[in-house]
DSSP file (Angstrom, degrees, kcal/mol; ACC not computed):
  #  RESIDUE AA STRUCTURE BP1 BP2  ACC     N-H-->O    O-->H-N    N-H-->O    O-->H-N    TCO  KAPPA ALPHA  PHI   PSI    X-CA   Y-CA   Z-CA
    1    1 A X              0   0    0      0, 0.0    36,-0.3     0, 0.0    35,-0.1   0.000 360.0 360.0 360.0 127.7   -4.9   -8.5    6.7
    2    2 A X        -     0   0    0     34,-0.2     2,-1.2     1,-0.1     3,-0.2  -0.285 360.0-139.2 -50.3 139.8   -5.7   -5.3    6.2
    3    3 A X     >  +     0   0    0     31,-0.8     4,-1.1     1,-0.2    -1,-0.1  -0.557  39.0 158.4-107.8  65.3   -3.4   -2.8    4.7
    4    4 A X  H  >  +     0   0    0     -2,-1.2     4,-1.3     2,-0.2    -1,-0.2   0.838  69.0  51.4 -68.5 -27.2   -4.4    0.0    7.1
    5    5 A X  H  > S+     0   0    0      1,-0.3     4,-1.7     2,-0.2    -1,-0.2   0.727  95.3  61.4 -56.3 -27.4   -1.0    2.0    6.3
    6    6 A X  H >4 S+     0   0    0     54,-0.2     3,-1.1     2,-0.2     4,-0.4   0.998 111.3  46.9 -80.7 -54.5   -1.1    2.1    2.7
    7    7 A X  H 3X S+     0   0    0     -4,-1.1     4,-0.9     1,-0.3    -2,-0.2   0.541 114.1  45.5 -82.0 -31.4   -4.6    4.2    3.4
    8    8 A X  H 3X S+     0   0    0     -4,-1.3     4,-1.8     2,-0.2    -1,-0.3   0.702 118.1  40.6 -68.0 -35.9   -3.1    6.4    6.0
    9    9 A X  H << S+     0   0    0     -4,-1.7    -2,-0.2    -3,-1.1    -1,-0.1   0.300 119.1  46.7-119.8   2.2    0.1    7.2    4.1
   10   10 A X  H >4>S+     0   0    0     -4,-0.4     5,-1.6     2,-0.1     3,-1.2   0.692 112.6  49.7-106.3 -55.9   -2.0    7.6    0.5
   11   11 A X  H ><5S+     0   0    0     -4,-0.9     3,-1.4     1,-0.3    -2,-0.2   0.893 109.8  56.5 -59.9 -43.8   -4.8    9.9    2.4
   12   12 A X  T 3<5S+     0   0    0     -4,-1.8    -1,-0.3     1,-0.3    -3,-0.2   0.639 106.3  45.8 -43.8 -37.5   -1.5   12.0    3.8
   13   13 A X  T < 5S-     0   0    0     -3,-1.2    -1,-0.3     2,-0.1    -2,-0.1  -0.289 119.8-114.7-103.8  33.4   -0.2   12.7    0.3
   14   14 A X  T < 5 +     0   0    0     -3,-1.4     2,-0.3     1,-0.2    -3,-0.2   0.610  67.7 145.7  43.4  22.9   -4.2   13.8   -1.0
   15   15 A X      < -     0   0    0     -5,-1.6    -1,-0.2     3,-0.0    -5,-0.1  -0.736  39.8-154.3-112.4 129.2   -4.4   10.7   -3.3
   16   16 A X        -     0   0    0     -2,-0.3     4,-0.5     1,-0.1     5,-0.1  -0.192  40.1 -96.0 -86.4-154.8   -7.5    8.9   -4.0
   17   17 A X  S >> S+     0   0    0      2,-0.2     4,-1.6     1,-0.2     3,-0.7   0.925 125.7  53.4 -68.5 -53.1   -7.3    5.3   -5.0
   18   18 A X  H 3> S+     0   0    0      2,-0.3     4,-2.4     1,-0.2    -1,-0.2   0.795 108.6  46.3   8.7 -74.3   -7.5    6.4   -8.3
   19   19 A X  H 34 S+     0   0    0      1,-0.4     4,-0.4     2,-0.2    -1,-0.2   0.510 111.6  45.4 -89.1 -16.0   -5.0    8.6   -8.2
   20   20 A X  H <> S+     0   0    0     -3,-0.7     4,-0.6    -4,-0.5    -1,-0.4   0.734 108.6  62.4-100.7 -35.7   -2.3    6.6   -6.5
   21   21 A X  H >X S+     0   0    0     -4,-1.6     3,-5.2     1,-0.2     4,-1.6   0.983 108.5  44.7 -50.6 -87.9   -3.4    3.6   -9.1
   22   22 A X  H >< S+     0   0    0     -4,-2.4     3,-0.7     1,-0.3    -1,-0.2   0.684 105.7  55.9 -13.7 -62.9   -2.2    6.1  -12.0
   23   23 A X  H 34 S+     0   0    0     -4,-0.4    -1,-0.3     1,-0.3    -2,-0.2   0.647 118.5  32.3 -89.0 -20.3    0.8    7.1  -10.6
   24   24 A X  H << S-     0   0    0     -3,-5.2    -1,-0.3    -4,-0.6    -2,-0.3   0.568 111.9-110.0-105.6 -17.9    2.1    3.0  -10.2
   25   25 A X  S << S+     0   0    0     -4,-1.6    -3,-0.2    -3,-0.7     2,-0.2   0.978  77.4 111.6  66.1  61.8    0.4    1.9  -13.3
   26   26 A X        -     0   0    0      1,-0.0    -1,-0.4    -5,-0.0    -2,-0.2  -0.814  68.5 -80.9-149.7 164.7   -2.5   -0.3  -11.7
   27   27 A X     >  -     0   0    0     -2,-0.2     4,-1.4    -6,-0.1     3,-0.2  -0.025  28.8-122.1 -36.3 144.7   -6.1   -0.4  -11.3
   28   28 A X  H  > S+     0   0    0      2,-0.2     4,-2.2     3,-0.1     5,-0.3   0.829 126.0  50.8 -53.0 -57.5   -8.3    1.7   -8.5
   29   29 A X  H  4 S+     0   0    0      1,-0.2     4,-0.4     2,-0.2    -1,-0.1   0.788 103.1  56.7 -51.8 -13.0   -9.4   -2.1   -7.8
   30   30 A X  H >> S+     0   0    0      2,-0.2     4,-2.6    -3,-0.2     3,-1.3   0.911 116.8  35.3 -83.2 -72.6   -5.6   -3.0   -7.7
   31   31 A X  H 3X S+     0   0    0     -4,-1.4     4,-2.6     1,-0.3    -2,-0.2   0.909 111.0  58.6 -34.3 -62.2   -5.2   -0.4   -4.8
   32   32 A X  H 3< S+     0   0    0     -4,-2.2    -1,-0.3     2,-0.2    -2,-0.2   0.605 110.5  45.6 -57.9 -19.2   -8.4   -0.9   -3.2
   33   33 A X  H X4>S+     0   0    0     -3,-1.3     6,-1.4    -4,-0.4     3,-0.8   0.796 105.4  59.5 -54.0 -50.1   -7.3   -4.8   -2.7
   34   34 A X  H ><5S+     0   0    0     -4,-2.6     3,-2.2     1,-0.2   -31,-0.8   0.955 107.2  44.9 -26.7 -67.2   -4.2   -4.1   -1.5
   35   35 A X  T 3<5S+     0   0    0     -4,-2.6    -1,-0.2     1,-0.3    -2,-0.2   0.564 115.5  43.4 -87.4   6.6   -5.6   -2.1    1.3
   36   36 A X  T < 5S-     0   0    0     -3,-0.8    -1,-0.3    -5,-0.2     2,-0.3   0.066 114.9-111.6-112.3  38.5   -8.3   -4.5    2.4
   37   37 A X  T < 5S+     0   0    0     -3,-2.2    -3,-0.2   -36,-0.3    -4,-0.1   0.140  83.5 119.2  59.3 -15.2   -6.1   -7.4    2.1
   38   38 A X  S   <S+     0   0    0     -5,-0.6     2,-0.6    -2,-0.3    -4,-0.2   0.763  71.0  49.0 -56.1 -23.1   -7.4   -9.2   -0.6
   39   39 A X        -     0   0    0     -6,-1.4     2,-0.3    -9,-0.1    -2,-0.2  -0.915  62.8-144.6-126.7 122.1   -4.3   -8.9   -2.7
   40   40 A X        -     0   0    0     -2,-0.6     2,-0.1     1,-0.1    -6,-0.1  -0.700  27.7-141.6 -37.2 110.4   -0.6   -9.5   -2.3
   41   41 A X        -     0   0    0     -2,-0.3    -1,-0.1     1,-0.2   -11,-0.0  -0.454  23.7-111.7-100.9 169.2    1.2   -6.8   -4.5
   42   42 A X     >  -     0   0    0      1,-0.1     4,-1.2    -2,-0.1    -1,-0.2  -0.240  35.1-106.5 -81.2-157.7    4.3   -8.2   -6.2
   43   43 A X  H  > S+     0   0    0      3,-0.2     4,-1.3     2,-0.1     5,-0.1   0.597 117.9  62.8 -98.6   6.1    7.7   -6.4   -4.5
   44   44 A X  H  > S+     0   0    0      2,-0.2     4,-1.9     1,-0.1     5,-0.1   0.830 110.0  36.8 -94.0 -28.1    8.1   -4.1   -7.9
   45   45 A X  H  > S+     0   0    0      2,-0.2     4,-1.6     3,-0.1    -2,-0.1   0.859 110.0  61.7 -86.3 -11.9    4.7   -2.4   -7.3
   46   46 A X  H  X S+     0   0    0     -4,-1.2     4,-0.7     2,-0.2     3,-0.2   0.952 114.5  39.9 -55.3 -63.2    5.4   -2.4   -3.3
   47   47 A X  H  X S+     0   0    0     -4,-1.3     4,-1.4     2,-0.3    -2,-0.2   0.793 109.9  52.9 -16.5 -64.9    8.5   -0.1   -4.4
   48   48 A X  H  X S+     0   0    0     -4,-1.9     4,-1.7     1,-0.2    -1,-0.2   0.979 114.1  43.7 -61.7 -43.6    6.8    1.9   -7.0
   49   49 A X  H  X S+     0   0    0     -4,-1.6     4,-2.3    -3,-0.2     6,-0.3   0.799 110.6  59.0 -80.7 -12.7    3.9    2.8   -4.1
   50   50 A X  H  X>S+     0   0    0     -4,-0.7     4,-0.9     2,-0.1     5,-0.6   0.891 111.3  44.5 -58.4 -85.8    7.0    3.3   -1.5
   51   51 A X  H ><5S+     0   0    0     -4,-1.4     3,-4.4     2,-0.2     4,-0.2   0.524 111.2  45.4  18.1-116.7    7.9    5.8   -4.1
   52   52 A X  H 3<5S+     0   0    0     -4,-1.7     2,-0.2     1,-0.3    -1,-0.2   0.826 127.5  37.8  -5.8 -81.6    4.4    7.8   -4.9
   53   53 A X  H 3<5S-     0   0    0     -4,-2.3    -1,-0.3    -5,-0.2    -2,-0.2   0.268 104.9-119.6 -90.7  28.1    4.1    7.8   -1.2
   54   54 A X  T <<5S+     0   0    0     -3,-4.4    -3,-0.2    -4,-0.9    -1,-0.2   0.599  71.7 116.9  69.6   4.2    7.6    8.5    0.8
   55   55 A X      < -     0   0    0     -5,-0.6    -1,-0.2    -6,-0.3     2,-0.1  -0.371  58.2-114.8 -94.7 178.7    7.6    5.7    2.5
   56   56 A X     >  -     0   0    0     -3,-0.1     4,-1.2    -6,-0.1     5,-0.2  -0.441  33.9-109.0 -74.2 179.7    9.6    2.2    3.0
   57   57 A X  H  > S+     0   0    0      1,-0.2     4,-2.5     2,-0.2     5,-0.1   0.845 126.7  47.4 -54.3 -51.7    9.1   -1.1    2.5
   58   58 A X  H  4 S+     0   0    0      1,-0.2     4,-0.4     2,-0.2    -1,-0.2   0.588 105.7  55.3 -76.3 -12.6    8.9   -1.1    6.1
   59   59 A X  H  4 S+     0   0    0      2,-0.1    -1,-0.2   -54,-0.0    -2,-0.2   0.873 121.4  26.1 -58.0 -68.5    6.4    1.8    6.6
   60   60 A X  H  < S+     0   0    0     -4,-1.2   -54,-0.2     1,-0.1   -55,-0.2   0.824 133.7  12.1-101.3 -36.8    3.6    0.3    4.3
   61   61 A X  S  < S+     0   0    0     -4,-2.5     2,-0.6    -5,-0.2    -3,-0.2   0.091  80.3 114.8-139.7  42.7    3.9   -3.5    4.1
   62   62 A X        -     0   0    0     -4,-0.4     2,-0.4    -5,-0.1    -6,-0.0  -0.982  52.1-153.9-126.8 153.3    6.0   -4.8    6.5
   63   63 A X        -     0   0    0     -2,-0.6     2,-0.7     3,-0.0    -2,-0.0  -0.839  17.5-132.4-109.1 108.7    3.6   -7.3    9.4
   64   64 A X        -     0   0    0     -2,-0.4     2,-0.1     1,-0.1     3,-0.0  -0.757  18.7-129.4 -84.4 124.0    5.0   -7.5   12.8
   65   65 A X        -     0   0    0     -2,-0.7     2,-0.9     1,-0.1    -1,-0.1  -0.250  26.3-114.6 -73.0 129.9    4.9  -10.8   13.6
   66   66 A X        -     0   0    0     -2,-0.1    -1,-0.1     1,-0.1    -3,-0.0  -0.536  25.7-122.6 -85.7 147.7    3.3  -11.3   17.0
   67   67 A X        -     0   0    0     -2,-0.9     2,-0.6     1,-0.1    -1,-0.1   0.013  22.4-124.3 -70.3 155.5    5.3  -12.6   20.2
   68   68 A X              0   0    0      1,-0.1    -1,-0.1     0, 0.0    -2,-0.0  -0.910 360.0 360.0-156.3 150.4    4.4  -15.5   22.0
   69   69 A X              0   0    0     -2,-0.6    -1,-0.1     0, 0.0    -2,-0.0   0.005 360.0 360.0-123.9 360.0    3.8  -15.8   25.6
């Protein structure tokens, strides 16, 4: 699933992928997976990017589960 928040809440703080990579100690590629879903980040770099970007846990990576009807 895409990680549309982490892209919203990175673009909101001016940071390119780059630049938010740098700031956690990871890769552009690391970032750019994260936010098309392709990677699971562990919860100490989920933390470090709350950090960087102001957020929570619950802001950037947490998946509301859908109801069923």
């Amino acid at each position: 699933m895409k990680n549309k928040r982490l892209k919203i809440a990175r673009i909101e703080m001016d940071m390119s992928q780059d630049d938010l990579a740098r700031a956690v100690g990871v890769t552009r590629q690391t970032i750019g997976a994260i936010e098309n879903g392709s990677y699971n980040p562990t919860l100490k770099l989920c933390v470090q990017i709350c950090r960087v970007t102001n957020k929570t846990l619950n802001d950037l990576f947490w998946e509301e589960e859908e109801s069923e009807e």
